[in-house]
C-alpha positions as CSV (number, residue, x, y, z in Angstrom):
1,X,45.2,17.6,0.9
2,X,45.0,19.3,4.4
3,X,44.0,16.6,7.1
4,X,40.6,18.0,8.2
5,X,39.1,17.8,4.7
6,X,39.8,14.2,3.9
7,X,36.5,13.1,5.4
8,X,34.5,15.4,3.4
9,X,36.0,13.6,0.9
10,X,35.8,10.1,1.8
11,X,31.8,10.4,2.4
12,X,31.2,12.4,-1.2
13,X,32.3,9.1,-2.6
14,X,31.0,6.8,-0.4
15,X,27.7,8.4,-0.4
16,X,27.2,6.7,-3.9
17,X,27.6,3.5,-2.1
18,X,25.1,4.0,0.3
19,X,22.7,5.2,-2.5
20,X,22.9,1.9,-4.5
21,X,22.3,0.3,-0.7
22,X,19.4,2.0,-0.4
23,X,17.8,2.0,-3.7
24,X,17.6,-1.6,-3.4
25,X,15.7,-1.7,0.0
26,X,13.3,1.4,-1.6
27,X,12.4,-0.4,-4.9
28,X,11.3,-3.7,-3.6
29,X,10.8,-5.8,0.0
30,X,14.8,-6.2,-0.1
31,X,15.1,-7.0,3.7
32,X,12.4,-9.8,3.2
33,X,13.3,-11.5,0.3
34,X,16.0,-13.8,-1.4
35,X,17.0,-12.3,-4.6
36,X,17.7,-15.5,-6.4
37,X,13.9,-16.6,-5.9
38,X,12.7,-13.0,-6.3
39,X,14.9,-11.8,-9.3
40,X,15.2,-13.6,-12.5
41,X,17.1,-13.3,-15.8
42,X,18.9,-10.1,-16.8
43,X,17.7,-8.6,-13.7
44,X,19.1,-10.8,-11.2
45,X,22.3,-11.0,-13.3
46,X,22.2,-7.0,-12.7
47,X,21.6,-7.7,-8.7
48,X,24.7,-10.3,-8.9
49,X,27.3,-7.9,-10.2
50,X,25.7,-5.0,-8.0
51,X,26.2,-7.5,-4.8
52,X,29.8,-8.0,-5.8
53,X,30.8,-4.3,-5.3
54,X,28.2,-3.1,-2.4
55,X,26.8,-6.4,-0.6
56,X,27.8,-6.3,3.0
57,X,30.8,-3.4,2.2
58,X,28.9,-0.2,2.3
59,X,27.8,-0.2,5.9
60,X,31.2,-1.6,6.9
61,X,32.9,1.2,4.6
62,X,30.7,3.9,6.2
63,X,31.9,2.7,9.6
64,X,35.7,3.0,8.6
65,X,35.4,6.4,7.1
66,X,33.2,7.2,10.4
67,X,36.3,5.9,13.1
68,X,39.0,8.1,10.9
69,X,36.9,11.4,10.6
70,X,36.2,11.3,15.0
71,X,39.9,10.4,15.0
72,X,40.8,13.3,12.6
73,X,38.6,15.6,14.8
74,X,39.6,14.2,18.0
75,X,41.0,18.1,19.0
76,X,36.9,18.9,19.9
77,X,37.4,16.9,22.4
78,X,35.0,13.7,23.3
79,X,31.9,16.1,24.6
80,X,31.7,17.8,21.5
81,X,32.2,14.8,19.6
82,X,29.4,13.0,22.0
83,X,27.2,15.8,21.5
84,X,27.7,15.4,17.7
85,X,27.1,12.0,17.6
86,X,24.0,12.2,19.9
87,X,22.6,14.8,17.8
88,X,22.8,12.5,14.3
89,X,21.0,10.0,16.6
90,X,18.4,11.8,17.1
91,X,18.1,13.3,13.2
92,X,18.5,9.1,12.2
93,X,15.5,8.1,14.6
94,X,13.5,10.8,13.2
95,X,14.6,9.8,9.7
96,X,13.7,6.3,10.1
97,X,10.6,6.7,11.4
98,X,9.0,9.1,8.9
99,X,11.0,8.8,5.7
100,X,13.0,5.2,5.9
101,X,12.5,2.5,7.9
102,X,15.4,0.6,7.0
103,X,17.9,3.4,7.4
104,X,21.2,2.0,9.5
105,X,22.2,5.7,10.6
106,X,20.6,5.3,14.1
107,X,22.8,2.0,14.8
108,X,26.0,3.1,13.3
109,X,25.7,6.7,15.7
110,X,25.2,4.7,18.5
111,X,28.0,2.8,18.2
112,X,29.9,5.9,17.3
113,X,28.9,6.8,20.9
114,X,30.7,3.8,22.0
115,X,33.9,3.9,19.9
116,X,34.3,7.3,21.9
117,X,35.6,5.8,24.7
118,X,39.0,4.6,22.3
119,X,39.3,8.2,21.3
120,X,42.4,8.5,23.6
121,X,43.8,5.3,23.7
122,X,46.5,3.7,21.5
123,X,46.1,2.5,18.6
124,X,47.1,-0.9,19.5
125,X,44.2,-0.9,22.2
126,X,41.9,0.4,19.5
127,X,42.9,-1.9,16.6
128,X,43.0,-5.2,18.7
129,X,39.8,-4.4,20.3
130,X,37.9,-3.9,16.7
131,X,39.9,-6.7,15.5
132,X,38.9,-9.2,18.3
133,X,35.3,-8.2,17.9
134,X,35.7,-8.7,14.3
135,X,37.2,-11.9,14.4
136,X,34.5,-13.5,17.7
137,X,32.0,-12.7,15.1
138,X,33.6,-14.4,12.4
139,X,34.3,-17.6,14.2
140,X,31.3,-17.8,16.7
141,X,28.6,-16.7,14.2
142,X,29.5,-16.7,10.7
143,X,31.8,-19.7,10.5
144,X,29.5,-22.0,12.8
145,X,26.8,-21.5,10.9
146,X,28.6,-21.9,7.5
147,X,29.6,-25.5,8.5
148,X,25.9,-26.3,9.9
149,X,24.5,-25.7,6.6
150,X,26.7,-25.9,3.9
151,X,25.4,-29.2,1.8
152,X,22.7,-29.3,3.9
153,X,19.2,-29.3,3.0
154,X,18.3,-26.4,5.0
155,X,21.1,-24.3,3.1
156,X,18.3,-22.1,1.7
157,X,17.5,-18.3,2.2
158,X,13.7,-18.4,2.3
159,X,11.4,-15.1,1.1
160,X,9.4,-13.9,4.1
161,X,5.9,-14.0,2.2
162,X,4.0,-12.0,4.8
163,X,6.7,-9.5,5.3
164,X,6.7,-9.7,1.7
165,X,3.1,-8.6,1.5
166,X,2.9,-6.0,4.0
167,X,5.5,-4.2,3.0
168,X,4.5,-3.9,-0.9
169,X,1.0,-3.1,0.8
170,X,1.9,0.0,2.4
171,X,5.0,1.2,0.9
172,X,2.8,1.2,-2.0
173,X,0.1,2.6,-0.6
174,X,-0.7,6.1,-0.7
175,X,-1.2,6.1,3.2
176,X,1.6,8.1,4.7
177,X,0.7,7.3,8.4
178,X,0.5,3.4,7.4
179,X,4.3,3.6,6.2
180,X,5.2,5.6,9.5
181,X,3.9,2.9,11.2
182,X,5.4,0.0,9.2
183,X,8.6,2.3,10.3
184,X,8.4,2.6,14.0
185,X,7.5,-1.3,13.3
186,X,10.8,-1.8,11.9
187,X,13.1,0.4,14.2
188,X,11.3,-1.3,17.4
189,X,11.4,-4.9,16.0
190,X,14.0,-7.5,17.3
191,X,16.0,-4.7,19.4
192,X,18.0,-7.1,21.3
193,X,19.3,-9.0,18.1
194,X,19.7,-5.7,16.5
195,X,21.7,-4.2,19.3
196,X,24.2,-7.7,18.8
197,X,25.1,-7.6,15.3
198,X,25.2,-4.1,15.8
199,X,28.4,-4.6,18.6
200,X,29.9,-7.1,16.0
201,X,29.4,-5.3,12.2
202,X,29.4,-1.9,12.4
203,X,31.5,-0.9,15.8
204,X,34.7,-3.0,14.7
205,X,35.1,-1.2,11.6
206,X,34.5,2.0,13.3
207,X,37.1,0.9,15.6
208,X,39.6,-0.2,12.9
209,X,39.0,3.2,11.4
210,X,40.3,5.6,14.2
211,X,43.5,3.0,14.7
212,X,44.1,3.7,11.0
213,X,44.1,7.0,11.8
214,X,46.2,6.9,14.6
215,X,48.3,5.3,12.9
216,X,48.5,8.1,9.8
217,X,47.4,5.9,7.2
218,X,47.6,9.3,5.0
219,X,50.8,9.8,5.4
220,X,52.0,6.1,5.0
221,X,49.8,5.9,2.1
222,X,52.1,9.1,0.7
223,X,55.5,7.5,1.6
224,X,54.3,3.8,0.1
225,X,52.1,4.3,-3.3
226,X,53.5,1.0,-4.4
227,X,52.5,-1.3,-1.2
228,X,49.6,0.8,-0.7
229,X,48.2,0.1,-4.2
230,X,49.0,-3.7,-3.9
231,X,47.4,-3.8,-0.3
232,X,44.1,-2.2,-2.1
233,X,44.5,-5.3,-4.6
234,X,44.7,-8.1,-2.5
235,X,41.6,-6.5,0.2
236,X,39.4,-6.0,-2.7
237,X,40.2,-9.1,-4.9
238,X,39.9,-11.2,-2.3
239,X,36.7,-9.6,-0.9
240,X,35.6,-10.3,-3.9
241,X,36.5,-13.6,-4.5
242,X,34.7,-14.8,-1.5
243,X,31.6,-13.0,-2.4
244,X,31.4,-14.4,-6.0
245,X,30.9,-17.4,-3.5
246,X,27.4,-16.4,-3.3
247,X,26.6,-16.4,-6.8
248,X,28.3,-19.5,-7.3
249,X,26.2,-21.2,-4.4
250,X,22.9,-19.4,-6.2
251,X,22.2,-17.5,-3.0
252,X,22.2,-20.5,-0.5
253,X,22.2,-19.3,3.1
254,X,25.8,-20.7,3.8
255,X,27.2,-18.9,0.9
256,X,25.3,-15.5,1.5
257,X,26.6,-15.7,5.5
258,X,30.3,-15.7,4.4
259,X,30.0,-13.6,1.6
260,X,27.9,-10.7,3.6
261,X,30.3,-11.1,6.7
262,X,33.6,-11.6,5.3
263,X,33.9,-10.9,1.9
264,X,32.2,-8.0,2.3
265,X,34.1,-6.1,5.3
266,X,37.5,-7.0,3.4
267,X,35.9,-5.8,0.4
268,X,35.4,-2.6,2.6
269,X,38.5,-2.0,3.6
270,X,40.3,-2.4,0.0
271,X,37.9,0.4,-0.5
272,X,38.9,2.2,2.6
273,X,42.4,2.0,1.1
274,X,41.7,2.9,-2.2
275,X,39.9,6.2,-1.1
276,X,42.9,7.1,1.0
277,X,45.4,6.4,-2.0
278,X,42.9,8.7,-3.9
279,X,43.0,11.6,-1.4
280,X,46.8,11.4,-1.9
281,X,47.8,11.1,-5.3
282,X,44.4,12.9,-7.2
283,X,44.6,16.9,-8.3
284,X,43.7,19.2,-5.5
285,X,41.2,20.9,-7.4
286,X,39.5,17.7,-8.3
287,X,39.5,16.4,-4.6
288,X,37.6,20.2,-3.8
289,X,35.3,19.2,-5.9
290,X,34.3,15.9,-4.8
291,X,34.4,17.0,-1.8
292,X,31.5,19.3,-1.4
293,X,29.2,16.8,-1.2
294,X,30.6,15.5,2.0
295,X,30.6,19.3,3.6
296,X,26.5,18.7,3.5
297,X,26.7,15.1,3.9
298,X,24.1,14.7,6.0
299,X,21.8,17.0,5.0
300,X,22.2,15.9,1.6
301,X,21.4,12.3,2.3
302,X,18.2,13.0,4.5
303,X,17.5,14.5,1.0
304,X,18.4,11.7,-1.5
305,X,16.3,9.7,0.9
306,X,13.4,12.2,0.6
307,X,13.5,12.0,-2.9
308,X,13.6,8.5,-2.8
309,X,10.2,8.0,-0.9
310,X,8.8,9.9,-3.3
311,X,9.7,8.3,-6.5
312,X,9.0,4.4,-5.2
313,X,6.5,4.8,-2.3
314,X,2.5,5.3,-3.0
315,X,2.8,9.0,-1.9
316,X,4.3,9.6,-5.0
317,X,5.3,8.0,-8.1
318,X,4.2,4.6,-6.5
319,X,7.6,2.7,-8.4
320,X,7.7,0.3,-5.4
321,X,8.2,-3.2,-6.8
322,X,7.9,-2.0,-10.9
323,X,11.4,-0.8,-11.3
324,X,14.4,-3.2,-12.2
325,X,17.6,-3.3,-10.7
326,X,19.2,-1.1,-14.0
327,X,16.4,1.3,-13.6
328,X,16.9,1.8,-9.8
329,X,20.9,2.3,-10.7
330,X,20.2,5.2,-12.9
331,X,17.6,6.4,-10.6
332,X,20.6,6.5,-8.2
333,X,22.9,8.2,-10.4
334,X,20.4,11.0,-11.2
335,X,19.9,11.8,-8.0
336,X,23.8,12.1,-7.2
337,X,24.5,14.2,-9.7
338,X,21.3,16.4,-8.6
339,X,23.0,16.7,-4.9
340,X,26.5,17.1,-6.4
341,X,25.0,20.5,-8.4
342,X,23.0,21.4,-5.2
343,X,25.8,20.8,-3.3
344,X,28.1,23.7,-5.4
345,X,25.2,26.0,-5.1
346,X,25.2,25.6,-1.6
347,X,28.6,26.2,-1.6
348,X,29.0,28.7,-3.4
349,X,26.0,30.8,-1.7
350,X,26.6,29.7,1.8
351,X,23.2,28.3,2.0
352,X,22.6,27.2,5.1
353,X,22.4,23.2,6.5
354,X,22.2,20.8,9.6
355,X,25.7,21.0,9.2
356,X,25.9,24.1,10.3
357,X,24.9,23.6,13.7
358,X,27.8,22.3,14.6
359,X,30.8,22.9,11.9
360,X,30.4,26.8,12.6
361,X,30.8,28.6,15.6
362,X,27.5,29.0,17.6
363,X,25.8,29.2,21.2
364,X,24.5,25.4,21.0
365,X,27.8,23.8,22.6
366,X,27.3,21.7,20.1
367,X,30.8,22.4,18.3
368,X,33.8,23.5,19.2
């Protein structure tokens, strides 16, 4: 598979993932609530084994598949890619604050902005500066506040009841400049905070993406199916035995911390590994295909989101809240397949997309 179309790859999968992410904050107050108090019986059983595979890997996945594709591009140079980068910025503010409120594309461009600065260094400056960042975040935040409330009485993730209520109130509410607002709310809210687990989620993982590019992680992967496959194995199994800590602990606070923050990036990059083994070893013809999704990536997700806020919120089918964990899963998968088949048609008619404005040739300066 030629170099430069690995990426499209890589986010035609991983665009699933980011689906089933959002799904869950579109059908009910997901950011506000703890599951195991707000779920119960078959459908929290359904949320448990959805959390295994997604919880706290899809935005650290994203990240890694973000760091390889600048690396992979890295010929632009860093003003094309800044002027890339500040241009999804601008499309995720505007996203947020009229279609999703909860949408993590403004944070994970920004750091993207940031991560450019590694774009010409080594990849031992770049992997031991994502690592360390990583790993300060581990110790400082997530393991210090493991041992402060694991046994403890306070070991509890409570449901925000007034969050709880505003957001079913407008979300399902036919009042479209009532959910704008509840968006800007959201986006402005807690910046400071935001901005620092920001710095210690998303732009390590970006980081630790372009040093396994710099590295040639393709090519290893070619040279080493075996070891590859058996790294994938251990990252993913034991992502996922630390988050099964979480439905072991019933969804206490100390159990959701390590399982969100650890399990869930190593989780992430068994993922990242078994994408790359994919790209390698699957039929050319088979990786063209799935890759036509990520050609439009953007533009297609803008749209899945679109449709989204139509189907749950009050402006439309008002499912916000009434829809189970199984129903929002098949919800997702409809709509994939829907922007897989739009995705061939825009393909194979050269309909135009944001993509365009800088992947072809133009007089914006955007691309190359």
């Amino acid at each position: 598979m030629n170099e430069k179309h690995r990426p499209t790859m890589l986010f035609s999968i991983i665009l699933m993932g980011v689906l089933l992410l959002n799904g869950l904050h579109y059908m009910m107050p997901f950011e506000a609530v703890n599951p195991y108090e707000y779920l119960s019986g078959s459908n929290l059983s359904s949320y448990q084994i959805l959390d295994i595979f997604i919880g706290g890997a899809v935005v650290p996945l994203v990240a890694l598949a973000v760091g390889y594709t600048i690396h992979t591009f890295r010929d632009h140079g860093i003003s094309n890619l800044f002027k890339i980068t500040v241009f999804i910025l601008i499309i995720g503010i505007i996203q947020t604050i009229f279609i999703f409120g909860f949408d993590f594309l403004p944070g994970l461009a920004l750091m993207t902005l940031i991560a450019l600065f590694f774009l010409r260094t080594g990849f031992v400056a770049t992997f031991v500066s994502g690592m360390a960042l990583f790993l300060f975040h581990l110790i400082m935040n997530v393991l210090v506040g493991f041992f402060a409330n694991v046994g403890s009485s306070s070991d509890i993730v409570y449901t925000a009841l007034q969050d709880v209520n505003t957001y079913t109130s407008v979300f399902a509410n036919t009042d479209y400049f009532a959910i704008i607002g509840l968006n800007i709310e959201i986006l402005t809210s807690n910046v400071a905070s935001s901005l620092y687990a920001l710095v210690f989620t998303i732009l390590p993982w970006i980081l630790v993406g372009m040093s396994l590019g710099k590295i040639g992680i393709a090519k290893f992967t070619k040279s080493n199916l075996l070891l590859t496959t058996l790294l994938f194995l251990v990252l993913a199994g034991g992502g996922m035995a630390i988050k099964i800590i979480q439905v072991l602990t019933l969804g206490s606070y100390s159990g959701r911390l390590l399982a969100e923050n650890f399990g869930g990036p190593v989780l992430a990059l068994g993922y990242f590994i078994l994408l790359i083994l994919l790209s390698v070893i699957a039929p050319v013809r088979t990786l063209d295909i799935l890759s036509r999704i990520g050609r439009y990536a953007l533009t297609l997700y803008i749209l899945s989101n679109i449709l989204f806020m139509f189907i749950f919120y009050g402006i439309g089918l008002r499912l916000y809240g009434e829809v189970e964990i199984v129903g929002m899963v098949w919800i997702v998968l409809v709509i994939y397949i829907f922007i897989m088949v739009l995705a061939a048609v825009m393909h194979r008619y050269r309909i135009g997309s944001l993509e365009n404005l800088f992947t072809n040739n133009s007089e914006n300066g955007i691309n190359k």
